[in-house]
N, C-alpha and C positions, 0 to 999 in steps of 0.2 A: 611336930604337930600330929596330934591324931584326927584321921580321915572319917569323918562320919558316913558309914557305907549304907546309911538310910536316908540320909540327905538327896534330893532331889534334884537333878540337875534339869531343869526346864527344856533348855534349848535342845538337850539329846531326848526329852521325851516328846518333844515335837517334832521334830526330825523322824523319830521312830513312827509316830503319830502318821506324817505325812508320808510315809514311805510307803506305810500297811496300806491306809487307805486312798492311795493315790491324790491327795488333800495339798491346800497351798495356802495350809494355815500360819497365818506370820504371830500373830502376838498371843501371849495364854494366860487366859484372863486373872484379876487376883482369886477370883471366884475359886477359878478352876485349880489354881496352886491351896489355894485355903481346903479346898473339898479334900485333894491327893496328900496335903500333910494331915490332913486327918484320920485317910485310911494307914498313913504310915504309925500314926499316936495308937492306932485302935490294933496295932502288931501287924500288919501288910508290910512285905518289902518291894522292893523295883520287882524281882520275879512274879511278884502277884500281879504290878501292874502290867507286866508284859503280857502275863497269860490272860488279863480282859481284854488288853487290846488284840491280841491274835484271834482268842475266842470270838468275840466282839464281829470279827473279821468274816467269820464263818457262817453268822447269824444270815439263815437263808429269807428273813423275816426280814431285814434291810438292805437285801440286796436286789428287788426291783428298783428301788427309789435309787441306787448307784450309793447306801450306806447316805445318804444325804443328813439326817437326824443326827448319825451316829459321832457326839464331838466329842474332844477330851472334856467338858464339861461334865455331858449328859453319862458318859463311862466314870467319870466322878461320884456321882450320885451316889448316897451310899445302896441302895437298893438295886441299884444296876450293877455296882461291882460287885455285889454281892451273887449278883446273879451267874455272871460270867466266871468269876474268881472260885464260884464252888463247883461250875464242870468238874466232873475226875480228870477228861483227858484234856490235857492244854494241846491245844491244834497248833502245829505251824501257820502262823500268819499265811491268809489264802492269798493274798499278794506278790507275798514269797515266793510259795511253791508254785504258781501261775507261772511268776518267772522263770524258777528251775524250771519245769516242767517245758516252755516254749524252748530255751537254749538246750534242752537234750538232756540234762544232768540229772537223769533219774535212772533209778539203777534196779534192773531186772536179774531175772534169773535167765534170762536166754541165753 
């Protein structure tokens, strides 16, 4: 069998979803799978999706509200991924690095 490496696996991109945004989203809507194989039809792969969600992450414009707005939906959108997905630099998810960053694992020149 061949592995279709565009195919979407739902449950690992909510997973990923809930990790970035600190989120305890349980179900993902058909909306929201209907929107994401779209951007896969229109030539987007997982790498893209990963860089709105990290991007996404950094947006200093939803992080009063705690990201509250910001769902796998509305990152669907096509005009929202479009937004994120065309930064040049893809940010490490601010989630992430909060964490490296608290356990020590950042590396200087000292």
């Amino acid at each position: 069998k061949k592995v279709d490496d565009n195919k979407l696996d739902f449950e690992q991109l909510k997973k990923y979803y809930n990790e970035v945004f600190t989120k305890g989203m349980i179900v993902v809507t058909q909306k929201t799978k209907d929107n994401f194989n779209k951007r896969i039809k229109e030539g987007y792969d997982k790498s893209h999706i990963k860089k709105v969600i990290d991007n996404a992450s950094n947006d200093k414009f939803h992080e009063p509200n705690n990201f509250k707005h910001v769902t796998l939906e509305f990152l669907s959108r096509p005009e929202i991924f479009q937004r994120y997905v065309s930064e040049l630099v893809h940010q490490e998810a601010r989630n992430i690095r909060l964490k490296r960053t608290q356990t020590g694992n950042v590396h200087t020149n000292h």
